[in-house]
C-alpha positions, 0 to 999 in steps of 0.5 A, a space after each residue: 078729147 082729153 081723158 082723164 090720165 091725159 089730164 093728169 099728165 098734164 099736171 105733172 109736167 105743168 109742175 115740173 116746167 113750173 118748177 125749171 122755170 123759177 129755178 132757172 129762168 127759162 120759162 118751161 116751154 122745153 118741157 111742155 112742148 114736147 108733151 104737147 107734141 105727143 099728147 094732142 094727137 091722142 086728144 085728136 087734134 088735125 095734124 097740120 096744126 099739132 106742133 103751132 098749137 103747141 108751141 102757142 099754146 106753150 107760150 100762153 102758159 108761161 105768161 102766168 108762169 113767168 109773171 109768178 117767177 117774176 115776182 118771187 125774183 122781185 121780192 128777193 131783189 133780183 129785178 131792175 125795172 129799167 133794164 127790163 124796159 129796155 129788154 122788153 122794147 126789143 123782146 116784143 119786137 123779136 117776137 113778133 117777128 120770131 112767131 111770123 117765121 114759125 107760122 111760115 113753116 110746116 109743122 115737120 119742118 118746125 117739129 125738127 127744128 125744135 128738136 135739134 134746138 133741144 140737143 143743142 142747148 143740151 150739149 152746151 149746157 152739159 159740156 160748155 162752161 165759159 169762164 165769166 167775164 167780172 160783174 160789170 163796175 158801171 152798168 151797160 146802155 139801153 141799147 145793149 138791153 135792147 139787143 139781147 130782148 130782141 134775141 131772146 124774144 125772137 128765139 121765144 116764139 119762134 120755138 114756143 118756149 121762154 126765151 132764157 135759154 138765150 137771155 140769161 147767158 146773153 146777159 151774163 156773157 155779154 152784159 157782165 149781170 150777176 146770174 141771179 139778177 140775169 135769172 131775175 130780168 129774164 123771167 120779167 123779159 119772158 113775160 112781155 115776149 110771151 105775151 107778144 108770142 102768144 098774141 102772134 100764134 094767135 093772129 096767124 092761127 085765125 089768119 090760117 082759118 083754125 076754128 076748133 072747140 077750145 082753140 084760139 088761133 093756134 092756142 088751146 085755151 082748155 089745154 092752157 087752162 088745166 097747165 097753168 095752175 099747178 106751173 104758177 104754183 111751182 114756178 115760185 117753189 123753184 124761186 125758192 130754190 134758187 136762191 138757196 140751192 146749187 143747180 149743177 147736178 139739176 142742171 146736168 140732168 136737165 141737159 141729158 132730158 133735153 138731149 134725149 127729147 130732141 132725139 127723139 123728135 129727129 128720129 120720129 122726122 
């Protein structure tokens, strides 16, 4: 049962992982889904469906989330629609296939996954700075779009997070995009991998016979419903910020948050 500081809990991350997934294109399941971790068994959720709940229920709130940060993206003209087509054709793909994996594996086994993904991305974040290769003179073909969706997507729902942790150095890297029309596309790309994610956590959360109150297959609708606001309102702050700001110190201290979190849920396996 949610209490009223549980509640109010989840205000304030749904903020801050609405505020990180505007400014950084990331979706924001890296902060919410360790706060799930901990909070649904305070609110008395069985242990054997903690951390697919979380990870669908993660995934059901950035759709909204990421559509807000689209659409701020949009209007400063950091979207090409065609190349999300081609993103979004090989994002569903991968996360169809990312959530079948994860609903495959034990919660522990998913929970450490997930951590030691958080101290991965952490490190490379704080202490591996790539040189870019030159923004590309003639643009890349479908395919190659299509490859990094896949990725990205795969990657969203199988952790139950945005997906651009990957899609945006993908494209930056290999695709040679300009980093705010790589943060722009990712967020787009995000919405459609959600959605699939989301619809795949709940297929096979039926599929395992979860039959709880306020919980769709393995996504907690009430959880969704109180997040969502306050993330969607924030995610178009941070694409406010983005634009204007540098994101060096914010970055770093995101890496070194990320980094202890994922710790912590190894020590905790």
């Amino acid at each position: 049962m949610l209490t009223l500081p549980l509640i109010l809990l989840l205000l304030l991350f749904g903020a801050i992982a609405g505020f990180l997934a505007g400014l950084l294109g990331i979706g924001g399941g890296v902060i919410l889904v360790p706060l799930f971790l901990w909070l649904f068994p305070l609110a008395g959720l069985p242990a054997e469906i903690i951390v697919h709940t979380a990870f669908g229920t993660s995934l059901a709130i950035i759709i909204p989330t990421a559509i807000s940060s689209t659409y701020g993206h949009r209007k400063r003209g950091n979207v090409r629609w065609h190349q999300v087509s081609y993103l979004a054709l090989g994002g569903v793909a991968g996360a169809l296939l990312g959530s079948a994996l994860a609903a495959e594996l034990s919660g522990p086994v998913l929970k450490s996954c997930f951590g030691l993904m958080q101290i991965v991305i952490g490190l490379k974040l704080l202490f591996y700075h790539p040189r870019l290769p030159p923004e590309y003179e003639r643009e890349p073909g479908s395919w190659p779009f299509a490859a990094v969706g896949f990725a990205g997507g795969c990657f969203s729902a199988f952790f139950g997070v945005g997906g651009g942790i990957v899609a945006v150095p993908l494209m930056l890297i290999l695709l040679r995009m300009p980093i705010h029309l790589a943060v722009g596309n990712s967020s787009a790309l995000i919405v459609v991998s959600s959605i699939a994610g989301a619809l795949g956590y709940i297929w096979h959360g039926l599929q395992a016979g979860v039959n709880l109150p306020w919980n769709l297959g393995y996504v907690n609708q009430l959880v969704a419903l109180i997040v969502a606001p306050l993330s969607i309102l924030f995610a178009r702050f941070g694409v406010r910020i983005a634009t204007r700001a540098s994101q060096d110190k914010l970055l770093k201290a995101f890496a070194v948050l990320l980094v202890l979190v994922g710790l912590k849920m190894l020590v905790q396996f």
